[in-house]
C-alpha positions as CSV (number, residue, x, y, z in Angstrom):
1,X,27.3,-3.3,7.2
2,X,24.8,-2.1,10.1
3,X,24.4,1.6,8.6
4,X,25.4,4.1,5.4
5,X,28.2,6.6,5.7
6,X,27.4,10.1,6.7
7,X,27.9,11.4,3.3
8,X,25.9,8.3,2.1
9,X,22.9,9.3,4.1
10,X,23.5,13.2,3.2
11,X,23.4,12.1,-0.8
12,X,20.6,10.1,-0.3
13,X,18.5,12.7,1.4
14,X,19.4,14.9,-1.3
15,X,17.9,12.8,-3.6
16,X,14.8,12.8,-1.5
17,X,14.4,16.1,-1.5
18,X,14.7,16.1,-5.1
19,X,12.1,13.4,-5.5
20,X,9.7,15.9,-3.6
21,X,10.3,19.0,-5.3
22,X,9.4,17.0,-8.7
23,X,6.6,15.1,-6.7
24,X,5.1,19.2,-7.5
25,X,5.3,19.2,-10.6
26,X,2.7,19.2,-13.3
27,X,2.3,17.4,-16.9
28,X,3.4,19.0,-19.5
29,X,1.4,19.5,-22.1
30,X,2.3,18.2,-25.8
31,X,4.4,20.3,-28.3
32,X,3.0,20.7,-31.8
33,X,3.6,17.3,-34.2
34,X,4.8,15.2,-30.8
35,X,3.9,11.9,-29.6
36,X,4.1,11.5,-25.7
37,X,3.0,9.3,-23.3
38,X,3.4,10.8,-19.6
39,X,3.2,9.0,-17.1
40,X,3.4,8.9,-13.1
41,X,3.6,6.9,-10.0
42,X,4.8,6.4,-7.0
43,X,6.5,2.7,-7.5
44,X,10.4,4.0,-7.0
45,X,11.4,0.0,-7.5
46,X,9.7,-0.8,-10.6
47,X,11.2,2.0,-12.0
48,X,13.2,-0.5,-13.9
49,X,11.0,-2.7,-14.8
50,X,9.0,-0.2,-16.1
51,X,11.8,1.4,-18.2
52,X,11.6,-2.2,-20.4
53,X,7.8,-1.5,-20.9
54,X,8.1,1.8,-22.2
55,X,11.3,1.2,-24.5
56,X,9.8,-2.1,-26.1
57,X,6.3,0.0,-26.8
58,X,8.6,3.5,-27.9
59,X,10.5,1.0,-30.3
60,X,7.5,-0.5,-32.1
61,X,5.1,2.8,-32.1
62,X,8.0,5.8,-32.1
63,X,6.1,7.0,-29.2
64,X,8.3,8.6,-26.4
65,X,7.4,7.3,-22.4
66,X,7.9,10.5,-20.4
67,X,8.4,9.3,-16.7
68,X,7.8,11.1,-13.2
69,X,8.5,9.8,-9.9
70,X,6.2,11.0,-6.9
71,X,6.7,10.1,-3.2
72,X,3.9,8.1,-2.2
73,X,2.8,10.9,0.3
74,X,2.6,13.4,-2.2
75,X,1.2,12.1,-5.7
76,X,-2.3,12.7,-4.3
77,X,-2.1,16.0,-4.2
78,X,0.1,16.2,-7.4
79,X,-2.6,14.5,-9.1
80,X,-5.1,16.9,-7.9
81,X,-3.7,20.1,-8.7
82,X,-2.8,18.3,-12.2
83,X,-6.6,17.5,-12.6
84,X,-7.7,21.3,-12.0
85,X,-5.1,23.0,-14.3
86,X,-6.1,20.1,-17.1
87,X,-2.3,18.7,-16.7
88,X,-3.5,15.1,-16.1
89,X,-0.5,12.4,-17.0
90,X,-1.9,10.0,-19.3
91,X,-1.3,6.8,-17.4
92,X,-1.1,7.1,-13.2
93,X,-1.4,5.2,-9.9
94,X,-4.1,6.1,-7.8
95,X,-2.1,6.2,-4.3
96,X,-3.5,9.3,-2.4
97,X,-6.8,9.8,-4.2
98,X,-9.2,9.3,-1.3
99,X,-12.4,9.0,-3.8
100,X,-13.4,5.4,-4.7
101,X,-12.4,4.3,-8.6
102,X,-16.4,4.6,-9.3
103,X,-16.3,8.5,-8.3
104,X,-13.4,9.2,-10.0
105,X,-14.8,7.5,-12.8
106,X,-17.9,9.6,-12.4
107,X,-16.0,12.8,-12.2
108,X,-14.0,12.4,-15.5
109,X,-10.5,10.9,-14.1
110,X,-10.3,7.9,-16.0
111,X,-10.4,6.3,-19.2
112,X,-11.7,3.0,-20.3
113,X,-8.1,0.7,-21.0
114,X,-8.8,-1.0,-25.0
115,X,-7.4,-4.3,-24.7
116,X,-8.4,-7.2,-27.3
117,X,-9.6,-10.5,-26.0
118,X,-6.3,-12.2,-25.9
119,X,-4.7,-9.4,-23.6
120,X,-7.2,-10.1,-21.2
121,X,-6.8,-13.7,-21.5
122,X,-3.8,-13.5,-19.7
123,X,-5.9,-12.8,-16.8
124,X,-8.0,-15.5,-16.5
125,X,-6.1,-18.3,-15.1
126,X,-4.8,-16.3,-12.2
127,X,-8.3,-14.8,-10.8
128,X,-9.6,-13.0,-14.1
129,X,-10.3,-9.6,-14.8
130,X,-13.5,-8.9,-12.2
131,X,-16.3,-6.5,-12.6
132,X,-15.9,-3.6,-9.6
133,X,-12.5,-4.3,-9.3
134,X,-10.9,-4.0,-12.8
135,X,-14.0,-3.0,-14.8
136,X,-16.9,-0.6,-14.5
137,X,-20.0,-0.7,-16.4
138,X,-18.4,-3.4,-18.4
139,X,-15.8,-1.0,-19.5
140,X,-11.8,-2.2,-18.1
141,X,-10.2,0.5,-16.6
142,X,-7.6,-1.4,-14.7
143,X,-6.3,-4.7,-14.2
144,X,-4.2,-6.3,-11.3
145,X,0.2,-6.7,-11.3
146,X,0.3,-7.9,-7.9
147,X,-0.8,-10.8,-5.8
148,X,-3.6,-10.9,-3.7
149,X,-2.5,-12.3,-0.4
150,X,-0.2,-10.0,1.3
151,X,-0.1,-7.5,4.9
152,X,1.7,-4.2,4.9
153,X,3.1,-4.0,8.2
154,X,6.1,-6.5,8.1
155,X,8.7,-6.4,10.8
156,X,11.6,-5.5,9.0
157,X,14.9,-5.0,10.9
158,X,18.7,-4.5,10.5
159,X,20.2,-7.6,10.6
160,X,23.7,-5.9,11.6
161,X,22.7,-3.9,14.0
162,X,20.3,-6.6,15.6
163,X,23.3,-8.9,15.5
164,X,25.5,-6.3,17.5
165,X,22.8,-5.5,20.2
166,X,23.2,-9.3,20.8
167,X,20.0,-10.6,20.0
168,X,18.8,-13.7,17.1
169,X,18.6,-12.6,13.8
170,X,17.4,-15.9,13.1
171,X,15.2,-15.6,16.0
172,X,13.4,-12.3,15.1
173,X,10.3,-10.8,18.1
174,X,7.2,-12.1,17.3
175,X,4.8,-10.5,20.4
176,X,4.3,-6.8,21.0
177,X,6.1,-7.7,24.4
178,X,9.0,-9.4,22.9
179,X,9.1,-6.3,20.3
180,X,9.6,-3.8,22.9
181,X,12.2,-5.9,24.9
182,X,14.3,-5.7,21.5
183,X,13.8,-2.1,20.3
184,X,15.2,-1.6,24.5
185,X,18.0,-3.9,24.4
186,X,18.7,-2.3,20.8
187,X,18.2,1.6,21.7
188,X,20.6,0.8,25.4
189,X,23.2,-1.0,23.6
190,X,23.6,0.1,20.1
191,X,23.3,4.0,21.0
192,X,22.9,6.7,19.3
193,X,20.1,4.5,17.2
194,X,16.5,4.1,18.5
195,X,14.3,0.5,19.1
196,X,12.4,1.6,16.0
197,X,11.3,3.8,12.9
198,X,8.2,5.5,12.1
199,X,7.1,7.1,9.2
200,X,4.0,8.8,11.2
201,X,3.8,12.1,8.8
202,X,2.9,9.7,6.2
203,X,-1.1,8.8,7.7
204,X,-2.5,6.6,5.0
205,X,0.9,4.1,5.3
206,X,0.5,4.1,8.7
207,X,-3.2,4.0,8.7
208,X,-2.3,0.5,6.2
209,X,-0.1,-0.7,9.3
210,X,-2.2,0.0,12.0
211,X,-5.1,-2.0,10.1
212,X,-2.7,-4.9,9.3
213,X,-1.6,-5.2,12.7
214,X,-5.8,-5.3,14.0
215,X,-6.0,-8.3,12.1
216,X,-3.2,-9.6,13.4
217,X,-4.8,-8.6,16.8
218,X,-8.1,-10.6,16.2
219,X,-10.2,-8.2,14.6
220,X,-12.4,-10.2,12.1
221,X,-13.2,-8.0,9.2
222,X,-10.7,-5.4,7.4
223,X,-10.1,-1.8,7.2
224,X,-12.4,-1.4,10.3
225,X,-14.9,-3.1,8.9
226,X,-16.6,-6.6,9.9
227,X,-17.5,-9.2,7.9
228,X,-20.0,-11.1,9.3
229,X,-22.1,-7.9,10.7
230,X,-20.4,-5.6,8.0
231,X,-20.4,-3.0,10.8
232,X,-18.0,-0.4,11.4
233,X,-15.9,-1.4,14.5
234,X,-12.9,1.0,14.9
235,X,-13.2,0.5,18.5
236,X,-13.0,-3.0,18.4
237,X,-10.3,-4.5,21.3
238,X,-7.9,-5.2,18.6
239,X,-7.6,-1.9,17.3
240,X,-7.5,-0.5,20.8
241,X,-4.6,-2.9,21.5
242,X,-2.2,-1.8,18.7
243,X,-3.1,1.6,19.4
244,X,-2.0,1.2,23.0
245,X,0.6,-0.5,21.8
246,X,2.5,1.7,19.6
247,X,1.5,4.6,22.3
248,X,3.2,2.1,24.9
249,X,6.6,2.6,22.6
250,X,6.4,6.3,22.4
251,X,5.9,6.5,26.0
252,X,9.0,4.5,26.7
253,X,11.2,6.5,24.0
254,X,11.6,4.0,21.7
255,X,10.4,5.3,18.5
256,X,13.2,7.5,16.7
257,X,12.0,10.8,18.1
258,X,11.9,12.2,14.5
259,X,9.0,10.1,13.4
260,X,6.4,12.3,13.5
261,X,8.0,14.5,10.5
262,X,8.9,11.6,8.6
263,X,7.2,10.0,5.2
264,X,7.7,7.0,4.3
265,X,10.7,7.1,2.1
266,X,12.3,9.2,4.9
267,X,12.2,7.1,7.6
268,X,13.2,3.6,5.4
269,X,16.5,6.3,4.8
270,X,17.6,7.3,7.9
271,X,16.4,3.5,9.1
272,X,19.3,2.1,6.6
273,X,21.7,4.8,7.5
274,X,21.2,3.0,11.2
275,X,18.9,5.2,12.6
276,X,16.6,2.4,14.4
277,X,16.8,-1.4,14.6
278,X,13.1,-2.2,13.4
279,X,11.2,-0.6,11.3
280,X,7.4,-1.7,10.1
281,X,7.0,-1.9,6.1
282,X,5.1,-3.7,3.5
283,X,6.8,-6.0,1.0
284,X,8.1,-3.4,-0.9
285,X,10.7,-2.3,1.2
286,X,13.4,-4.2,0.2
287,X,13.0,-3.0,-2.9
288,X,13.0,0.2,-1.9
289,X,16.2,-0.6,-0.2
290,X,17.7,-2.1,-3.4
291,X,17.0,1.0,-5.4
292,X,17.3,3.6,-2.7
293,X,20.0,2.7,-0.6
294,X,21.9,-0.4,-2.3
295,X,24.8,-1.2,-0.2
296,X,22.4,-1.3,2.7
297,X,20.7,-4.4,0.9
298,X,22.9,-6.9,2.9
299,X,22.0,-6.3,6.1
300,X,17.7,-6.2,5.5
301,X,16.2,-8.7,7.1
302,X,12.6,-9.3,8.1
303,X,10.2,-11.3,10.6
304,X,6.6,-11.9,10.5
305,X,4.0,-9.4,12.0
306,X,3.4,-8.7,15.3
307,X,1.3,-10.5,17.5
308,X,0.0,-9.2,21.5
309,X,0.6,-12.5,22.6
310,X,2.5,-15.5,21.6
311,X,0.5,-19.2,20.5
312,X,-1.6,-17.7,18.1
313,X,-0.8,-18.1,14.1
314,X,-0.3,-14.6,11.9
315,X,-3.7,-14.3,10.4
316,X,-4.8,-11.4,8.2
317,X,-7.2,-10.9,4.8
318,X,-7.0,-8.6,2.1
319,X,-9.5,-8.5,-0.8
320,X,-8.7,-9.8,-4.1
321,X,-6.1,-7.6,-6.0
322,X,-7.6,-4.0,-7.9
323,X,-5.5,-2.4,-10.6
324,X,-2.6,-0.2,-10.0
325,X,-2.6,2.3,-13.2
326,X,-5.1,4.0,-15.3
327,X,-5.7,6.2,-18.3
328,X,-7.0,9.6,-17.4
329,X,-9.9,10.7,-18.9
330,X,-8.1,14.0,-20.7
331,X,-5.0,11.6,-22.4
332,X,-5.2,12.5,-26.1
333,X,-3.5,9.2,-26.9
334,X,-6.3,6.9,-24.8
335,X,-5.4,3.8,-27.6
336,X,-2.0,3.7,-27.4
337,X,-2.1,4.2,-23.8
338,X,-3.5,1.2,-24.0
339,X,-1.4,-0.7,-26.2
340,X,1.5,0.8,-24.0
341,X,0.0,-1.1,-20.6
342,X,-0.1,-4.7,-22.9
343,X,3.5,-4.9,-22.2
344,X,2.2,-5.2,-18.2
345,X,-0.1,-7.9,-18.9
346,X,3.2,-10.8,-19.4
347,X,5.3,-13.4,-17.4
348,X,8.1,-11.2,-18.3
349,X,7.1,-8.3,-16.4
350,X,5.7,-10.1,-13.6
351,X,9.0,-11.2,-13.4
352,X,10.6,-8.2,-13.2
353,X,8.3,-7.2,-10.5
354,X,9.5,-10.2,-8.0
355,X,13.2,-9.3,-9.5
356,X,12.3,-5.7,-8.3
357,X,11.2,-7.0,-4.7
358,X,7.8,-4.7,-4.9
359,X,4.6,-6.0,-3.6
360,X,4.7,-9.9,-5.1
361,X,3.7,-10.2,-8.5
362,X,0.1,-11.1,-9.9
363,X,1.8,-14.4,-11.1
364,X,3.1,-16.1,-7.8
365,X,5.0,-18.8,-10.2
366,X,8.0,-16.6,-11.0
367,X,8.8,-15.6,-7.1
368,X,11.3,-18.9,-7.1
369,X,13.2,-18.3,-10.3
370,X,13.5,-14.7,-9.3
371,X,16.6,-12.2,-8.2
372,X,15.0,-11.0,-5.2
373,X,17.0,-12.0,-1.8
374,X,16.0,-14.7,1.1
375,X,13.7,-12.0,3.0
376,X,11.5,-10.9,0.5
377,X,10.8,-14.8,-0.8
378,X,10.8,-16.1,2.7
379,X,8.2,-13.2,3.2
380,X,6.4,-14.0,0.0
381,X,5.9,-17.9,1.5
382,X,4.7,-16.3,4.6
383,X,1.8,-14.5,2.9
384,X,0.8,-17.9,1.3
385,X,0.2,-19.2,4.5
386,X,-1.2,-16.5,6.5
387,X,-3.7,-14.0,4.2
388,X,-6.7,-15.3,3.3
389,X,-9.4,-13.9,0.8
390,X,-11.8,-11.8,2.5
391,X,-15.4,-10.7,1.4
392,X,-16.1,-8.2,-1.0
393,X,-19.3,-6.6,-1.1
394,X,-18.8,-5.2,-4.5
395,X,-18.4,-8.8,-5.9
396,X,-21.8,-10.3,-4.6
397,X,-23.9,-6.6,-5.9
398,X,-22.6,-4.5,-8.3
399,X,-24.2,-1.2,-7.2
400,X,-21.9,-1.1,-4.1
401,X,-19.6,0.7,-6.7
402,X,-23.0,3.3,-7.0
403,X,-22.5,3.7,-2.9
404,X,-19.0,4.7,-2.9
405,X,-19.6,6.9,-5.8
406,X,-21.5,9.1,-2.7
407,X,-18.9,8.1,0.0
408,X,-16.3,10.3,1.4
409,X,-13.0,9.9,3.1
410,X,-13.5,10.5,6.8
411,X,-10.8,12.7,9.1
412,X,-9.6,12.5,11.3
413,X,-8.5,9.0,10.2
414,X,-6.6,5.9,11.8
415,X,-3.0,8.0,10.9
416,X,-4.3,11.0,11.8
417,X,-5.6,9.7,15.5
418,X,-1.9,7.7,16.1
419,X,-0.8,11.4,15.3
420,X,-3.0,12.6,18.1
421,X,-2.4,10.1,20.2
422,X,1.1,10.1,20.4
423,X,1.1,14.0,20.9
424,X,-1.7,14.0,23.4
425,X,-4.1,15.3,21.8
426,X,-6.0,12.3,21.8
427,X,-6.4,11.0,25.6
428,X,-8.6,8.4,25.1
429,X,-8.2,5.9,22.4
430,X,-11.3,3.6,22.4
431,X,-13.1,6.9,21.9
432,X,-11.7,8.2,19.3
433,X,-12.0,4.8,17.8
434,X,-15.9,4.6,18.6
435,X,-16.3,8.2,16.8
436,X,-14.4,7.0,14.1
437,X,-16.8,4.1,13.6
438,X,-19.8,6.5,13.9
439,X,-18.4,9.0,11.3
440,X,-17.9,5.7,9.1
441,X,-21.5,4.3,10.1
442,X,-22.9,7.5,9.1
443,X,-21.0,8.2,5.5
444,X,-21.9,5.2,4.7
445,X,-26.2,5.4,5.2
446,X,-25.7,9.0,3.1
447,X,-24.3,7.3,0.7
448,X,-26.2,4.7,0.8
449,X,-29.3,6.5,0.7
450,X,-28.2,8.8,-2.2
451,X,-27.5,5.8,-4.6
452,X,-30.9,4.2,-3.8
453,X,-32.4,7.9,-4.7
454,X,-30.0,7.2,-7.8
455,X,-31.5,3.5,-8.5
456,X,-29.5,1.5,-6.9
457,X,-31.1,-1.8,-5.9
458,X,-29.0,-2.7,-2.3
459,X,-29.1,-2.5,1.0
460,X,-27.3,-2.1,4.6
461,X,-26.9,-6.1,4.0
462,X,-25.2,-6.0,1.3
463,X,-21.5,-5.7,3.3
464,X,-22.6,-8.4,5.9
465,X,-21.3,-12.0,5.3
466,X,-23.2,-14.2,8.1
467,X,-21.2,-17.1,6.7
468,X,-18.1,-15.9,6.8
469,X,-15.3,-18.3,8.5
470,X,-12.3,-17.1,10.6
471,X,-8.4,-18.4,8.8
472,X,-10.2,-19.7,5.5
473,X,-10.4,-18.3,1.8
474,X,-13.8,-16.7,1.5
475,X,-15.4,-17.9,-2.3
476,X,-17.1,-14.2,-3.1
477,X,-19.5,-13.8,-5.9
């Protein structure tokens, strides 16, 4: 089927909006002579999963799991308001918390996770349990569920409607020019729906795509940043490219012209109730799909990311994996909490994250015996080949994590400036890039400066990598 019913699409949105009105809600606190475990996130497919966790642990410790799902636009700011009225959920994601894990450390957020040796063990074989990554100050706070080598701006599509428009399925566009000849041929033929999807409200998603897609442009470091200089280099020509790129689609009228009110899980709705032929995603979205919007599972399909020009392999790097949930620092129950996240630390779970079709699991080995469909593992095999282990700075001097204790999250942002750009308010691109890398620059010599004051033994060389390689696995530490 190439899209959801009209009442399918008007249920689903429903369940949307009820998503957000509980993505404002608070903890509640605990009644007199009750044991509860709260808990949030924003993973809507390993809800399931999840659910297996907390009834194994609430069936040997009598201990209730009380679950709330936040769209991953708004659990930021539910965590925040949680944190100032003391309503902190004892175990959370992080998505939307700007501050770097040491800050929030520093300012109280967290607690340390109490695992014995043999939990942890678990770990080792698969990349360990690393210092400024999963532990601070030799206390574990976190610990990694999914794999390392992945990109979050996929080129998901709908295989029906693709199919109609009369273009390859098998054959998905691989160039930026290709991708705009097929979101045409798609939008002329297959009217009322659009070439593609954006969720453009959502700014840190789109700011993950729009750095994806500069590696996939050429730019040799991540998140803006180089590795061999470890300068900030927003303005670099591959960022500029995608920029002009996606402004290119918005010019033509290709993007659904409701994009720029749309989240995430809004636009991957209205995208499987037919709304647009392509629309860009991590892994997770056919997971989402499978929870979300089931009967539309069928027709996801997916190609690689986009490249400006064709002859040049998919290349992109991501640092090795952090954690994904932590104890706050108010949870009265910081021990069982603990003994509560255990049940993550198995091949069983991992499991049920490939099963789930999230982000691939820490433990690549169960991807082939899993549930998931063709897409997902053909996209999983794609990551193998194509992501590559970048530097991290905080693996070769532990007082980086000091520096980002004093950082701060710069705005406007990469999401923020597509915003601007594709209403007009931003005229010239490379500009806006080049201030962006200034205002980076800048945050990052205050902060710099202020954990030296603090004792901090490092320097501006401590995010360059001089040896750094192009397409190959960098060894860190």
């Amino acid at each position: 089927m190439s899209a959801l019913s009209r009442r399918s699409l008007l249920g689903l949105s429903a369940a949307a909006a009820t998503a957000a009105v509980a993505g404002c809600t608070t903890a509640q606190p605990q009644t007199p002579g009750e044991r509860k475990i709260t808990w949030w996130d924003h993973n809507v497919n390993l809800q399931t999963v999840n659910q297996t966790a907390y009834d194994s642990f609430t069936a040997k410790s009598g201990i209730k799991v009380e679950y709330t799902y936040h769209q991953t636009a708004k659990i930021g700011q539910a965590l925040q308001l949680a944190k100032q009225s003391n309503q902190q959920p004892d175990v959370h994601s992080t998505a939307g918390l700007e501050s770097s894990i040491p800050s929030l450390i520093a300012d109280g957020w967290f607690s340390p996770i109490e695992w014995a040796d043999d939990v942890k063990q678990k770990f080792a074989d698969l990349g360990g349990l690393v210092e400024g990554l999963h532990s601070f100050d030799g206390k574990l706070y976190t610990f990694p569920i999914f794999a390392d080598r992945q990109y979050v701006a996929a080129t998901w599509f709908n295989r029906d409607l693709i199919t109609k428009a009369g273009l390859d399925p098998a054959n998905p566009p691989k160039t930026f020019d290709e991708f705009r000849a097929a979101c045409r041929t798609v939008q002329d033929t297959q009217k009322p729906a659009s070439g593609m999807i954006l969720s453009l409200a959502h700014t840190g998603r789109m700011a993950e795509h729009l750095n994806s897609l500069a590696m996939g442009a050429g730019f040799q470091g991540m998140g803006g940043q180089l590795f061999k200089s470890g300068e900030f280099a927003y303005h670099d020509d591959a960022y500029v490219a995608v920029f002009e790129f996606l402004a290119s689609l918005q010019a033509d009228k290709l993007i659904f012209p409701g994009s720029s009110s749309l989240d995430d899980q809004t636009a991957r709705v209205r995208w499987a109730a037919g709304a647009a032929g392509f629309y860009l995603d991590g892994p997770w979205c056919s997971g989402t799909v499978q929870t979300e919007a089931k009967q539309f599972l069928p027709s996801v399909d997916v190609g690689p990311m986009l490249q400006p020009e064709s002859g040049r392999p998919v290349v992109a790097y991501r640092g090795q994996a952090g954690g994904n949930y932590y104890i706050a620092g108010s949870s009265d129950l910081p021990a069982e909490a603990s003994d509560l996240l255990t049940g993550l630390a198995t091949k069983d779970y991992w499991t049920g994250i490939a099963n789930a079709m999230a982000q691939p699991p820490y433990d690549l080995s169960v991807v082939e015996g899993s549930t998931a469909v063709e897409p997902w593992k053909r996209l999983v095999g794609w990551f193998a080949d194509s992501v590559f282990i970048a530097p991290q700075a905080v693996l070769r001097n532990q007082d980086v994590q000091r520096v980002n204790r004093f950082s701060k999250a710069i705005k406007p942002g990469l999401g923020e400036l597509l915003q601007g750009v594709f209403s007009g308010q931003v005229p010239d691109i490379r500009a806006a890039l080049k201030k962006l890398s200034d205002d980076s620059s800048a945050d990052r010599e205050q902060a710099l400066k202020k954990a030296v004051a603090d004792g901090a033994e490092i320097a501006e060389d401590a995010w360059a990598f001089p040896d750094w390689k192009p397409g190959a696995d960098y060894k860190n530490g």
